[in-house]
CHARMM-style PDB file with segment names, atoms N, HN, CA, C and O in Angstrom:
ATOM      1  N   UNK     1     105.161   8.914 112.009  1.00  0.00      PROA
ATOM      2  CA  UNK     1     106.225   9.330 111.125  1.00  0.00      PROA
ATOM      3  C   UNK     1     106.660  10.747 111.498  1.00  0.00      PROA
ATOM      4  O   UNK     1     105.866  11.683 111.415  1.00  0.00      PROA
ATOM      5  N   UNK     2     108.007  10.915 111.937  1.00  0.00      PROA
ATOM      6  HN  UNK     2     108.652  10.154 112.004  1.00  0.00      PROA
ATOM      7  CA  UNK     2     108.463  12.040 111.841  1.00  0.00      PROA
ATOM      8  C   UNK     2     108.596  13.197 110.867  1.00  0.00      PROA
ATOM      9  O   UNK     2     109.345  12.757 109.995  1.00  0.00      PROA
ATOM     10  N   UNK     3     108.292  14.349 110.577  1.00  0.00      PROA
ATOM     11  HN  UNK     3     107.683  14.706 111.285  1.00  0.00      PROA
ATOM     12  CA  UNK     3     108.332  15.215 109.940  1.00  0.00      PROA
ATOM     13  C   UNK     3     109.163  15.588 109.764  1.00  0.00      PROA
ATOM     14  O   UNK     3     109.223  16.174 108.683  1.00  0.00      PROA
ATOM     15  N   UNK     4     110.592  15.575 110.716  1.00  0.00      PROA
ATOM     16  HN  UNK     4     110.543  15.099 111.594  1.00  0.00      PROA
ATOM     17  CA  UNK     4     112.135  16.493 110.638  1.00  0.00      PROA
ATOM     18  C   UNK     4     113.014  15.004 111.287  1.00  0.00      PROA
ATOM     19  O   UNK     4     112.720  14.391 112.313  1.00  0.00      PROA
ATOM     20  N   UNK     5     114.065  14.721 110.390  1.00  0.00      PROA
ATOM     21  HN  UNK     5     114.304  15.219 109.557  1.00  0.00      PROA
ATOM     22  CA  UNK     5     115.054  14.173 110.431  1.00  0.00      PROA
ATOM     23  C   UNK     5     115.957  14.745 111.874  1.00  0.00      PROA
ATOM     24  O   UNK     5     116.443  15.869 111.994  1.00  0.00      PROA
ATOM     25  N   UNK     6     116.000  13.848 112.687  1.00  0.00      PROA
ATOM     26  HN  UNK     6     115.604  12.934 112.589  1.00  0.00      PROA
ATOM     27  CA  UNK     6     117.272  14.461 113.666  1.00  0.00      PROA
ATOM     28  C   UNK     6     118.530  14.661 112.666  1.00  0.00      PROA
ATOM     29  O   UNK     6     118.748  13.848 111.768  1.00  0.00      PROA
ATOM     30  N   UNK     7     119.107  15.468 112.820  1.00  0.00      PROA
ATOM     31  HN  UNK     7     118.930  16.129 113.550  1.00  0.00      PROA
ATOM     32  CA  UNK     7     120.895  15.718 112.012  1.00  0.00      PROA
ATOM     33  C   UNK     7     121.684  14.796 113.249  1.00  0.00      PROA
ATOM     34  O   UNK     7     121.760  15.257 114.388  1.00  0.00      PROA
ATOM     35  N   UNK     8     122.098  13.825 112.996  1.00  0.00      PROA
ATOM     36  HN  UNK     8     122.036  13.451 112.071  1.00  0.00      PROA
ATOM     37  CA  UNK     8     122.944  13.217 113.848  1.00  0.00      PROA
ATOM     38  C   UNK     8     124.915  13.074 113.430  1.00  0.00      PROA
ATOM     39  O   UNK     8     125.969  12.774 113.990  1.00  0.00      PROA
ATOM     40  N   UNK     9     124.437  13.491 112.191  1.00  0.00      PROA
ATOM     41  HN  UNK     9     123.580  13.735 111.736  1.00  0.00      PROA
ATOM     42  CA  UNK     9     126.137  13.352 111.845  1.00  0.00      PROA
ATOM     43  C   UNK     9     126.025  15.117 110.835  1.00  0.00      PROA
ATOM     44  O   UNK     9     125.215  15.716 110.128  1.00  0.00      PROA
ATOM     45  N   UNK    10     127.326  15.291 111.355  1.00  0.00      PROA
ATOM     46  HN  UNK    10     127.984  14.804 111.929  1.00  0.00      PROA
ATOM     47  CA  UNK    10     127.596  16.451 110.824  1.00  0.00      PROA
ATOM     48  C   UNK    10     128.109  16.376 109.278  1.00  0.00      PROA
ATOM     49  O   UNK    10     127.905  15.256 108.808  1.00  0.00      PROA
ATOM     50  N   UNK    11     128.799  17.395 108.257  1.00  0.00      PROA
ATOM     51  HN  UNK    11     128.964  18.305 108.638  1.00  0.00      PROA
ATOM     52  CA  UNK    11     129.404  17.433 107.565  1.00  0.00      PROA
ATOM     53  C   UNK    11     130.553  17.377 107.260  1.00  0.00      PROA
ATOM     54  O   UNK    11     131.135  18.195 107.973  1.00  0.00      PROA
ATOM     55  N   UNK    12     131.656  16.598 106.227  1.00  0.00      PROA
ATOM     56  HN  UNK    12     131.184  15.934 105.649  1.00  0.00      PROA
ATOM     57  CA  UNK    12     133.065  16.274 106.641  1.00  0.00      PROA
ATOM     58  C   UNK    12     133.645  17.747 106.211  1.00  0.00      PROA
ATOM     59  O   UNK    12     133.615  18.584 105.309  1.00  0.00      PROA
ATOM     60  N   UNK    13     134.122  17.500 107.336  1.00  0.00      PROA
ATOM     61  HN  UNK    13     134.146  16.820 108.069  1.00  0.00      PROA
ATOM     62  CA  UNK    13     135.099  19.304 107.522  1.00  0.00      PROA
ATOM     63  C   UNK    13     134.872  19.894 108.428  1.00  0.00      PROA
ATOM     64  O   UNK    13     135.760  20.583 108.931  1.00  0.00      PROA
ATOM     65  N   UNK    14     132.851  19.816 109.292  1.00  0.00      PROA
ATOM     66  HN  UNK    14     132.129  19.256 108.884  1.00  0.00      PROA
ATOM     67  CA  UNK    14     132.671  20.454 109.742  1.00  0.00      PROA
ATOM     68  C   UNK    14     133.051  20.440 111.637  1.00  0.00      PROA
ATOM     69  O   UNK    14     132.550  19.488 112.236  1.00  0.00      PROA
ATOM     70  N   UNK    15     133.769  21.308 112.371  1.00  0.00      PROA
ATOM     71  HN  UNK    15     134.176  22.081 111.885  1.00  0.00      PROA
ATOM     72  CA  UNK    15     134.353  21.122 113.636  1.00  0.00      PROA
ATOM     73  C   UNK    15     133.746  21.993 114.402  1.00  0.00      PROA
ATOM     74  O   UNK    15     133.361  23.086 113.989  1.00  0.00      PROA
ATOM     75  N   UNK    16     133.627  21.630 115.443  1.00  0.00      PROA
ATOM     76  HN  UNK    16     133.940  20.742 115.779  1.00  0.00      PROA
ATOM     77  CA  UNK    16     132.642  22.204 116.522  1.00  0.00      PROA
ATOM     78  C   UNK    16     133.577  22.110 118.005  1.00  0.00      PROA
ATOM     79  O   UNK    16     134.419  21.221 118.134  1.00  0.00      PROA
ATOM     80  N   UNK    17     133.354  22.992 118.943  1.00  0.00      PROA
ATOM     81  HN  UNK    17     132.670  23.714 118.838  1.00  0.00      PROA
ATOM     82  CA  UNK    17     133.602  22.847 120.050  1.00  0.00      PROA
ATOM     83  C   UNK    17     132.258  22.410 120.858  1.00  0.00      PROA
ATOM     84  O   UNK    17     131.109  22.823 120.706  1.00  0.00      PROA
ATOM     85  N   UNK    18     132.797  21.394 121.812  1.00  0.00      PROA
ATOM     86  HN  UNK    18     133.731  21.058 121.935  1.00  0.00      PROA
ATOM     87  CA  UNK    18     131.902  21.313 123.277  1.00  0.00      PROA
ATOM     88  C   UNK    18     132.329  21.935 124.473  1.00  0.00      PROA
ATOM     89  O   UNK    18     133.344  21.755 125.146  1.00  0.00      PROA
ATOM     90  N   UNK    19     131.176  22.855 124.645  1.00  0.00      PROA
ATOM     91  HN  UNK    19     130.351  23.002 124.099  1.00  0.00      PROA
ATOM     92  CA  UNK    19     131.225  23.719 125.790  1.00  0.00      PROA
ATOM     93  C   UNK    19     131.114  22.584 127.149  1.00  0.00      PROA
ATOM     94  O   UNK    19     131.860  22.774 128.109  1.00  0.00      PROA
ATOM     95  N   UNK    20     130.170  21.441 127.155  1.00  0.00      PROA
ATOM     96  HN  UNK    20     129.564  21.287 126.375  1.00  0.00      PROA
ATOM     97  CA  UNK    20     129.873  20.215 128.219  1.00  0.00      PROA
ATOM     98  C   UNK    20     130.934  19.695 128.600  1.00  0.00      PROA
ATOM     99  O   UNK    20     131.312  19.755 129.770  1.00  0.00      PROA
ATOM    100  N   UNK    21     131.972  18.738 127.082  1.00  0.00      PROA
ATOM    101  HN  UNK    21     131.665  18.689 126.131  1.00  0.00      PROA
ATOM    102  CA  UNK    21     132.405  18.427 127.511  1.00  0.00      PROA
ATOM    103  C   UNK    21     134.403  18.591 126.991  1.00  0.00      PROA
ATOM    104  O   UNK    21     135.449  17.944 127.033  1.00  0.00      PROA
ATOM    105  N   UNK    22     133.836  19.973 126.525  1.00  0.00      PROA
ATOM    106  HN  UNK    22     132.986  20.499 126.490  1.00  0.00      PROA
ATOM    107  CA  UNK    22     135.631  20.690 126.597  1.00  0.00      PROA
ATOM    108  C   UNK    22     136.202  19.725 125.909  1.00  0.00      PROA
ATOM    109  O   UNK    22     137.141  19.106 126.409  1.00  0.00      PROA
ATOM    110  N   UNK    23     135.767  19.453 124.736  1.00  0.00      PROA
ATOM    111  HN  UNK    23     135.004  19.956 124.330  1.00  0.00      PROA
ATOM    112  CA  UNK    23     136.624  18.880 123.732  1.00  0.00      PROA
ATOM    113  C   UNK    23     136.299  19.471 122.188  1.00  0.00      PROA
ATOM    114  O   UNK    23     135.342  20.244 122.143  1.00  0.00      PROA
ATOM    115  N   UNK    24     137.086  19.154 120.745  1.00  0.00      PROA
ATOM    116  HN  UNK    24     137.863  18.526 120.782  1.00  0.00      PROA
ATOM    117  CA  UNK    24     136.709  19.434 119.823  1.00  0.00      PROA
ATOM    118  C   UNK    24     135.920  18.071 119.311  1.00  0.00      PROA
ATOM    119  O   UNK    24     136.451  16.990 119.567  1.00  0.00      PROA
ATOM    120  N   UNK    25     135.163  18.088 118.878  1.00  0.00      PROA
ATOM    121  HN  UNK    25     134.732  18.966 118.669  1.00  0.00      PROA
ATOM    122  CA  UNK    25     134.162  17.260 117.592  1.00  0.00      PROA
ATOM    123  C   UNK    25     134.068  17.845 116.254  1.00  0.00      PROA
ATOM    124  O   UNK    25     133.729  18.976 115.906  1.00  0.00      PROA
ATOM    125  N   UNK    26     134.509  16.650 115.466  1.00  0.00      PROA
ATOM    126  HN  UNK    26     134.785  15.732 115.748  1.00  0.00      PROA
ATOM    127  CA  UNK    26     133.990  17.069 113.853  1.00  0.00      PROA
ATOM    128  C   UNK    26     132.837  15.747 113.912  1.00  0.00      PROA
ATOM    129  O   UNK    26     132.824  14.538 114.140  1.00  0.00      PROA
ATOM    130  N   UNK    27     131.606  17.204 113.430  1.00  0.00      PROA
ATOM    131  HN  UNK    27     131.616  18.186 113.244  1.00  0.00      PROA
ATOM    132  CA  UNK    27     130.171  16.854 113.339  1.00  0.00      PROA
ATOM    133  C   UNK    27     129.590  17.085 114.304  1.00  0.00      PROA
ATOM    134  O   UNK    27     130.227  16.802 115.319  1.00  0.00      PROA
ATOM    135  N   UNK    28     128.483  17.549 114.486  1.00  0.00      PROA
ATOM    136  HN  UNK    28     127.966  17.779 113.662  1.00  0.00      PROA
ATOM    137  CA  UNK    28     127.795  17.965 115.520  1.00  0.00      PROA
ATOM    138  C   UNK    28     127.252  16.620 116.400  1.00  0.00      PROA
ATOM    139  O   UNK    28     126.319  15.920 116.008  1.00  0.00      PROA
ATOM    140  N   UNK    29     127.842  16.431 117.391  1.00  0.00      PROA
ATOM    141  HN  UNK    29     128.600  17.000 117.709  1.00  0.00      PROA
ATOM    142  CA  UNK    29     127.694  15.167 117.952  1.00  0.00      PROA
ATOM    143  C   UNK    29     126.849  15.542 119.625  1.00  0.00      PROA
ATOM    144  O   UNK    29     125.951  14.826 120.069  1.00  0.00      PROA
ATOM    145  N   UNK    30     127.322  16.649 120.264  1.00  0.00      PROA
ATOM    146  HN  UNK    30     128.051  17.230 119.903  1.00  0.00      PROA
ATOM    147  CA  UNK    30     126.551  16.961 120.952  1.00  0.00      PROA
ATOM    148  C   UNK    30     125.560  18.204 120.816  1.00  0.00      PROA
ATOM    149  O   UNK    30     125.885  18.968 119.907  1.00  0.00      PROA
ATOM    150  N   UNK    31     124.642  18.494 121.390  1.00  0.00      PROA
ATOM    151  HN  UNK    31     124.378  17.874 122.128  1.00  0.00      PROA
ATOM    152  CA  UNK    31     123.104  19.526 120.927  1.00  0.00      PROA
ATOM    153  C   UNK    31     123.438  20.994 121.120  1.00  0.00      PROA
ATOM    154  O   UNK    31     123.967  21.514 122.102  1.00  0.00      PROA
ATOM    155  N   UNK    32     122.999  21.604 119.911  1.00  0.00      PROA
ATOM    156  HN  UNK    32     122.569  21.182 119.112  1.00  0.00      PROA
ATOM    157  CA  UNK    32     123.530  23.123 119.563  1.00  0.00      PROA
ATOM    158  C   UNK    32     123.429  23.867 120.744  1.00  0.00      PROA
ATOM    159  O   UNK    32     123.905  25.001 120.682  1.00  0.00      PROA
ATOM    160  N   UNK    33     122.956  23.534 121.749  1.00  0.00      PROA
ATOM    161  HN  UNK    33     122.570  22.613 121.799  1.00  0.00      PROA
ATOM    162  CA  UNK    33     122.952  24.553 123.221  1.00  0.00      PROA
ATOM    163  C   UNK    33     124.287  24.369 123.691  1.00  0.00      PROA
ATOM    164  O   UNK    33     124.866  25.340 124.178  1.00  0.00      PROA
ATOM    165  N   UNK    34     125.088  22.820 123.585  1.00  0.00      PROA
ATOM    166  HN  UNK    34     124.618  22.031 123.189  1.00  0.00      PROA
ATOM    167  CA  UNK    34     126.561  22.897 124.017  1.00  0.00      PROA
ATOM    168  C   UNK    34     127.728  23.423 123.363  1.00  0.00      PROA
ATOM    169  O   UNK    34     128.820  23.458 123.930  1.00  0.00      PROA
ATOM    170  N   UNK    35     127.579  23.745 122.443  1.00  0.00      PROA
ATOM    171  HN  UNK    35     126.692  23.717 121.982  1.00  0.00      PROA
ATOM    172  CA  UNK    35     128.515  24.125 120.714  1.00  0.00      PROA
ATOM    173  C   UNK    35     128.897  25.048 120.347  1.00  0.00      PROA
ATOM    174  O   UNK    35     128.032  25.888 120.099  1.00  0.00      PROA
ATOM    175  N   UNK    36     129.718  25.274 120.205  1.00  0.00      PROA
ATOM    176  HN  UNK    36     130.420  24.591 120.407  1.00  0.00      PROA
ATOM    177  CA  UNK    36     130.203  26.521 119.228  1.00  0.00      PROA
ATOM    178  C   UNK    36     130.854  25.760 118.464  1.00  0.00      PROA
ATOM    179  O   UNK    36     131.532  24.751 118.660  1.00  0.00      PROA
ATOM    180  N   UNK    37     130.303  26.938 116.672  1.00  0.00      PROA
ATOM    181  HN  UNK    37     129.753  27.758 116.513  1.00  0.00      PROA
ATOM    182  CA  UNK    37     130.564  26.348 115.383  1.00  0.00      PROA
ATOM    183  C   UNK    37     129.691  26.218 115.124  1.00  0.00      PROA
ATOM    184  O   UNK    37     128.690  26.434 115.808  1.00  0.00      PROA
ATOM    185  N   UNK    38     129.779  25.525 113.247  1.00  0.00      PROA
ATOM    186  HN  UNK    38     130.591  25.350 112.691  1.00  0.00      PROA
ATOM    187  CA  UNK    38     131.355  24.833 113.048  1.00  0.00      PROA
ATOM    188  C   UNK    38     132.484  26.332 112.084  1.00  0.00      PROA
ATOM    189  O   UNK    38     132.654  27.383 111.466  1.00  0.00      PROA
ATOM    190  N   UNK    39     132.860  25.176 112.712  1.00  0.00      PROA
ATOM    191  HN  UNK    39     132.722  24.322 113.214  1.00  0.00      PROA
ATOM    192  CA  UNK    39     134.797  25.952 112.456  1.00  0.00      PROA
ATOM    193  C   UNK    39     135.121  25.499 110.743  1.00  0.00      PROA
ATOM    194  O   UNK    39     134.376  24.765 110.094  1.00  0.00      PROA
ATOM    195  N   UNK    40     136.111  25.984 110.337  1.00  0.00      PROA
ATOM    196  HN  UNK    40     136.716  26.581 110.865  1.00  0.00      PROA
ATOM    197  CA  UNK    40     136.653  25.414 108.868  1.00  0.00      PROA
ATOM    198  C   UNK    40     137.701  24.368 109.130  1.00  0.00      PROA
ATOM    199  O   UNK    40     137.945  23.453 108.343  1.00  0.00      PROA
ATOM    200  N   UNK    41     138.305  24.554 110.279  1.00  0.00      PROA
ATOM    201  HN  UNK    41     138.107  25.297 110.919  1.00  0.00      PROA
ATOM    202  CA  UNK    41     139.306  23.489 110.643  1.00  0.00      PROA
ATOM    203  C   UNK    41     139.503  22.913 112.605  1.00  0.00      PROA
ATOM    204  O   UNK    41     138.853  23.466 113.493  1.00  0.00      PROA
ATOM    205  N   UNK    42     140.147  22.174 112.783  1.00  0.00      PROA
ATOM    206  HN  UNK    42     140.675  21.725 112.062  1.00  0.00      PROA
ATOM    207  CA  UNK    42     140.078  21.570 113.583  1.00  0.00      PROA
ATOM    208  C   UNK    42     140.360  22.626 114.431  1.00  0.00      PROA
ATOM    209  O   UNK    42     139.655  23.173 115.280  1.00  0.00      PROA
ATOM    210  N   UNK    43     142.057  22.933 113.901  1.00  0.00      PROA
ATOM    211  HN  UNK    43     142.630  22.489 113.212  1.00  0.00      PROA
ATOM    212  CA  UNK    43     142.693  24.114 114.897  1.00  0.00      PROA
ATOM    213  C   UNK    43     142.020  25.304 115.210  1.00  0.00      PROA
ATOM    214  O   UNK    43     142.330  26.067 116.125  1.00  0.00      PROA
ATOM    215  N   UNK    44     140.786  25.487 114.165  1.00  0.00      PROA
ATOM    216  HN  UNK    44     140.534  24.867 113.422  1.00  0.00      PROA
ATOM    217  CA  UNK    44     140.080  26.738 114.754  1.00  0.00      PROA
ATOM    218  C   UNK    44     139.228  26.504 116.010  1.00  0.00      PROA
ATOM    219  O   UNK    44     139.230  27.298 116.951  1.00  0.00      PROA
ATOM    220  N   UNK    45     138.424  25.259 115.977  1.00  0.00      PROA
ATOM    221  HN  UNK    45     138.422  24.614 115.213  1.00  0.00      PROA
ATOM    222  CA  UNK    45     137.755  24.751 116.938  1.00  0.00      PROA
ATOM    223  C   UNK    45     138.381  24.727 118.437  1.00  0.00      PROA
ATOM    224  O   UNK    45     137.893  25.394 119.349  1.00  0.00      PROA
ATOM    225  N   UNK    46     139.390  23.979 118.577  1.00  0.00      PROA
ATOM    226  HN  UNK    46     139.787  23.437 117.836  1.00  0.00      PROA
ATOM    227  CA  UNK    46     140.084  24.178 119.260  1.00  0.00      PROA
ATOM    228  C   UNK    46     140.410  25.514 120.113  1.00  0.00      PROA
ATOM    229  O   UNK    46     140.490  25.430 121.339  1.00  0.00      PROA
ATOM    230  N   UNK    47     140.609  26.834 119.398  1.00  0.00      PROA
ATOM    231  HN  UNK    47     140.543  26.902 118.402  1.00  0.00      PROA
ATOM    232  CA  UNK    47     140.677  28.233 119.759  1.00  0.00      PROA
ATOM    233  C   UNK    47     139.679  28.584 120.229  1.00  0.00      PROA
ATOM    234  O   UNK    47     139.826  29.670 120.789  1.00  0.00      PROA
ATOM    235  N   UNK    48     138.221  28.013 120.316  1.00  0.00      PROA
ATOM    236  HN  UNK    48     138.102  27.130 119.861  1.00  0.00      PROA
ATOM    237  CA  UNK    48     136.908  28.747 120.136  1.00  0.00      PROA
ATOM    238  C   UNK    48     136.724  29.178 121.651  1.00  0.00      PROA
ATOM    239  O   UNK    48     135.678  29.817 121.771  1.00  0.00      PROA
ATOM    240  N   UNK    49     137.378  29.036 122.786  1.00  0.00      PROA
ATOM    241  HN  UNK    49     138.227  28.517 122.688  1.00  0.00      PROA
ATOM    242  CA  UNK    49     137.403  29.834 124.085  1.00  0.00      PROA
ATOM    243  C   UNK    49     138.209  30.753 123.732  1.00  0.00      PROA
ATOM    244  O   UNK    49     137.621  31.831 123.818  1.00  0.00      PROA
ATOM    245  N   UNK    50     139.141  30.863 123.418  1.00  0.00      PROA
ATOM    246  HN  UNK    50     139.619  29.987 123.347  1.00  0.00      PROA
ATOM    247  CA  UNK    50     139.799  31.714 123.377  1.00  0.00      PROA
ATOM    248  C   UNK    50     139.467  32.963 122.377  1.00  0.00      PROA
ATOM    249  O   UNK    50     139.345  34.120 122.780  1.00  0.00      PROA
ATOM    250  N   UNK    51     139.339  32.559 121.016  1.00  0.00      PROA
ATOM    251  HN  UNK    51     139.438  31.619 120.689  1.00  0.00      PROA
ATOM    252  CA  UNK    51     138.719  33.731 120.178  1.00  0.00      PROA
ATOM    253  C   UNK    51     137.164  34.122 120.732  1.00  0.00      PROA
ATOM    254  O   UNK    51     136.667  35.001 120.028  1.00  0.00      PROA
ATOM    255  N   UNK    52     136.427  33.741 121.657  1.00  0.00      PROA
ATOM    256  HN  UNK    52     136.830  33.027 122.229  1.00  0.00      PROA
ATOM    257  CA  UNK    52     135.251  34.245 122.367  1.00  0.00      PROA
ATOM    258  C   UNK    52     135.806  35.089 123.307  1.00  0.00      PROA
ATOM    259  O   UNK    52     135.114  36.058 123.618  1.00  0.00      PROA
ATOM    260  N   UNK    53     136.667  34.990 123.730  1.00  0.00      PROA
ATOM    261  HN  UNK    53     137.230  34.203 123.478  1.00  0.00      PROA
ATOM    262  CA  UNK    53     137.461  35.748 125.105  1.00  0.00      PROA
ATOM    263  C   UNK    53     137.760  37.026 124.176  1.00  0.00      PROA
ATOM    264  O   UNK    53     136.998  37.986 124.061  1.00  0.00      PROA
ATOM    265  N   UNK    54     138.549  36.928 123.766  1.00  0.00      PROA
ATOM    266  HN  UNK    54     139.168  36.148 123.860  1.00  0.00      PROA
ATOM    267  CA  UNK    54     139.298  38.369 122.565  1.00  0.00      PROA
ATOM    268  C   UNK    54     138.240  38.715 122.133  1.00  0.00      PROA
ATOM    269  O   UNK    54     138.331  39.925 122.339  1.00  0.00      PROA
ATOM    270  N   UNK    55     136.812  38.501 121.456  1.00  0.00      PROA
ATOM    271  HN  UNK    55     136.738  37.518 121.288  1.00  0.00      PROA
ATOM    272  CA  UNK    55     136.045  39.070 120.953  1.00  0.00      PROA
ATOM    273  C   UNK    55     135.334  39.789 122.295  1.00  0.00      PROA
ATOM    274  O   UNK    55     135.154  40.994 122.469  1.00  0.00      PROA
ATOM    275  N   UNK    56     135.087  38.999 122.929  1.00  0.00      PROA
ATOM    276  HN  UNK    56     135.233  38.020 122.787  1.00  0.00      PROA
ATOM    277  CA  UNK    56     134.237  39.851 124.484  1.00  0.00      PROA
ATOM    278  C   UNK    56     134.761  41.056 124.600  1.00  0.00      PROA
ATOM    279  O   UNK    56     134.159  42.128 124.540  1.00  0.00      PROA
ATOM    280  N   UNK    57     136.675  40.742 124.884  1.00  0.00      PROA
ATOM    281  HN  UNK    57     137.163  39.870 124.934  1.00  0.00      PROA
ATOM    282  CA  UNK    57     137.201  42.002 125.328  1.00  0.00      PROA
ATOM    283  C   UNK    57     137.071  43.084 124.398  1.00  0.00      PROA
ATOM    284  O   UNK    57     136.737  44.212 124.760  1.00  0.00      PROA
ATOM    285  N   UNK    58     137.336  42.766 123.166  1.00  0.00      PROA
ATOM    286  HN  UNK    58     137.607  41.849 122.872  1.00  0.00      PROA
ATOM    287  CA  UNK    58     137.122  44.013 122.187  1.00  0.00      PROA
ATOM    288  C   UNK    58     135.783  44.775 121.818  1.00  0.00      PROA
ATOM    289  O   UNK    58     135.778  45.896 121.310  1.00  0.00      PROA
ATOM    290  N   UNK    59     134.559  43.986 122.154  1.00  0.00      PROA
ATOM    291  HN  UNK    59     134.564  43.075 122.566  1.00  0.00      PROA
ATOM    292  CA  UNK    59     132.989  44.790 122.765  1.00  0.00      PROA
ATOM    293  C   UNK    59     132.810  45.341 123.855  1.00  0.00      PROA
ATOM    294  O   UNK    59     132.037  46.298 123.879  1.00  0.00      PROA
ATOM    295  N   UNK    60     133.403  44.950 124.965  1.00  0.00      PROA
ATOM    296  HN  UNK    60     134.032  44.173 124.945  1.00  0.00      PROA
ATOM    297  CA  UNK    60     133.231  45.562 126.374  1.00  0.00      PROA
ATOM    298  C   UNK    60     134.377  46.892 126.019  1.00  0.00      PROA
ATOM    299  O   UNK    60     134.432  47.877 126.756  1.00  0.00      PROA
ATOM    300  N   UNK    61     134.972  46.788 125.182  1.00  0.00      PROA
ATOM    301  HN  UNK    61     134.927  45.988 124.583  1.00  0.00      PROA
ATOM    302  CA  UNK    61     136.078  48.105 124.818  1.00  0.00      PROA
ATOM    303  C   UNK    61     135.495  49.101 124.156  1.00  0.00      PROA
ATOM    304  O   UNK    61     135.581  50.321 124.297  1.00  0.00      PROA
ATOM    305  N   UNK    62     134.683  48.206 123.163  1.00  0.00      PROA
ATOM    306  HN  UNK    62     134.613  47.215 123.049  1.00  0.00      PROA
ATOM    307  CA  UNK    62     133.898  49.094 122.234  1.00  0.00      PROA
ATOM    308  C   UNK    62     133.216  50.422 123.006  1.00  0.00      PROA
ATOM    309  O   UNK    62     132.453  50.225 123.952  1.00  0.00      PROA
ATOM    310  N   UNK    63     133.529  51.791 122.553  1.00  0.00      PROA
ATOM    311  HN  UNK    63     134.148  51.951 121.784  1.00  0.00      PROA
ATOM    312  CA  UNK    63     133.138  53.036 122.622  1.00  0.00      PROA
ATOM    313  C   UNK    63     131.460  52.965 122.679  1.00  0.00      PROA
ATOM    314  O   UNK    63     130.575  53.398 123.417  1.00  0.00      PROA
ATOM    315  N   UNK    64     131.545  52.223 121.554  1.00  0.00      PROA
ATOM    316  HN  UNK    64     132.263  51.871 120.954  1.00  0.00      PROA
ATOM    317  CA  UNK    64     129.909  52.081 121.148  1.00  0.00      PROA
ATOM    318  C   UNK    64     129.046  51.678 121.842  1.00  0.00      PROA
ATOM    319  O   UNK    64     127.940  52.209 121.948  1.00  0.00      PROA
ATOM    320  N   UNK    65     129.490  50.491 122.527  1.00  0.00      PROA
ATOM    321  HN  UNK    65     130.388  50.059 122.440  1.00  0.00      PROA
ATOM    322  CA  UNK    65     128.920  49.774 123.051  1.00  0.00      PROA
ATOM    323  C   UNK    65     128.146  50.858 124.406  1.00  0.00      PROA
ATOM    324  O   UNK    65     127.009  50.969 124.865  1.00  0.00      PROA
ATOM    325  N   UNK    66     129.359  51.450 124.651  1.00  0.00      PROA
ATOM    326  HN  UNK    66     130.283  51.360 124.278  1.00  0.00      PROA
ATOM    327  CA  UNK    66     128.874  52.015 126.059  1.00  0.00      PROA
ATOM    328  C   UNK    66     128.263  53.410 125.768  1.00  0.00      PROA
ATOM    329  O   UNK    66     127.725  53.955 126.732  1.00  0.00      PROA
ATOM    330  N   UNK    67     128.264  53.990 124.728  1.00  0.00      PROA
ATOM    331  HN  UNK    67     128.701  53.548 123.945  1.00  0.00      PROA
ATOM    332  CA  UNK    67     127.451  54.754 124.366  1.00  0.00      PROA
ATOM    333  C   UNK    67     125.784  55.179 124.314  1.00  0.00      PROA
ATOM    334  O   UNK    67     124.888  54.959 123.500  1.00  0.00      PROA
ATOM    335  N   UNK    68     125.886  56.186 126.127  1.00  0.00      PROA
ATOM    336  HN  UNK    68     126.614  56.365 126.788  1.00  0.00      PROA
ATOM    337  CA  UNK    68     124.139  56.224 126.154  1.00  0.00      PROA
ATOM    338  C   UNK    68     122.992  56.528 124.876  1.00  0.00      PROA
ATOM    339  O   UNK    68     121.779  56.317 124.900  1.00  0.00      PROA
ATOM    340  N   UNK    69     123.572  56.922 124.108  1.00  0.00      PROA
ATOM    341  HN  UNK    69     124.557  57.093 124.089  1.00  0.00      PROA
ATOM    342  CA  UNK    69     122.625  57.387 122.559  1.00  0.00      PROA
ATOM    343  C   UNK    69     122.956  56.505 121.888  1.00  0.00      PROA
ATOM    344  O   UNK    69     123.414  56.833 120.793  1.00  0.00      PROA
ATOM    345  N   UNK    70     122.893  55.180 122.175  1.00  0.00      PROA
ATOM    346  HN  UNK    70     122.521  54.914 123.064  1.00  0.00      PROA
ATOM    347  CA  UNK    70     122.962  54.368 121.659  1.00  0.00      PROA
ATOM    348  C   UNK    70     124.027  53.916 120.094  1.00  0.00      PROA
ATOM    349  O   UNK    70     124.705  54.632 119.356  1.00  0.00      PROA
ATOM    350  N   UNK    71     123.780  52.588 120.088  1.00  0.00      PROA
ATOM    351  HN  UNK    71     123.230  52.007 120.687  1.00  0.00      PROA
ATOM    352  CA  UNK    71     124.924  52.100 118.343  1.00  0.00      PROA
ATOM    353  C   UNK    71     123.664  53.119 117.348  1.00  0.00      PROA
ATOM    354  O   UNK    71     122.450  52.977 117.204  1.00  0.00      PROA
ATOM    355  N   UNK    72     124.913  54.417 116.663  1.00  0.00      PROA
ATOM    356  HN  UNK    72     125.900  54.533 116.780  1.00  0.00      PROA
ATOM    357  CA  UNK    72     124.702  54.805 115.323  1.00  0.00      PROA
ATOM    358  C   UNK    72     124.144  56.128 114.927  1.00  0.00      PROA
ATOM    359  O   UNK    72     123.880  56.684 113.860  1.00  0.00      PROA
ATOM    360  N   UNK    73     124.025  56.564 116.824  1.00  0.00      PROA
ATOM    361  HN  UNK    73     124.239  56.112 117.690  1.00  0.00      PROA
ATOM    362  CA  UNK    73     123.022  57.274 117.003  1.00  0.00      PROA
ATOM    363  C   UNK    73     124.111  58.809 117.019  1.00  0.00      PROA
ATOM    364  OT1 UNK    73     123.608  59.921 117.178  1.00  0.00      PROA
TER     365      UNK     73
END
């Protein structure tokens, strides 16, 4: 007897991107190492290369980031 339920179906609403196979899924259909999400809507899922791209660029921008005395210091 198993102790932990596989999650094989996601929640309705919930949207995910596949990094494998470059599509959107609502419900986690392929394994959280391929995934990003979940999203609130489809169309966000969909964006999820792209809002990873804009977020990268705006950390590699970050002052902070490159700051030898480190974040806060």
């Amino acid at each position: 007897m198993a102790l932990f339920k596989k999650r094989t179906v996601g929640k309705p609403g919930e949207w995910f991107y596949c990094l494998e196979h470059k599509k959107v899924e609502e419900g986690p259909d392929c394994p959280g190492k391929d995934r990003m999400g979940p999203y609130a809507s489809r169309a966000d899922a969909e964006q999820a290369m792209r809002t990873a791209a804009e977020r990268n660029l705006e950390w590699e921008n970050d002052p902070r980031w490159h700051d030898p005395a480190g974040p806060g210091q």
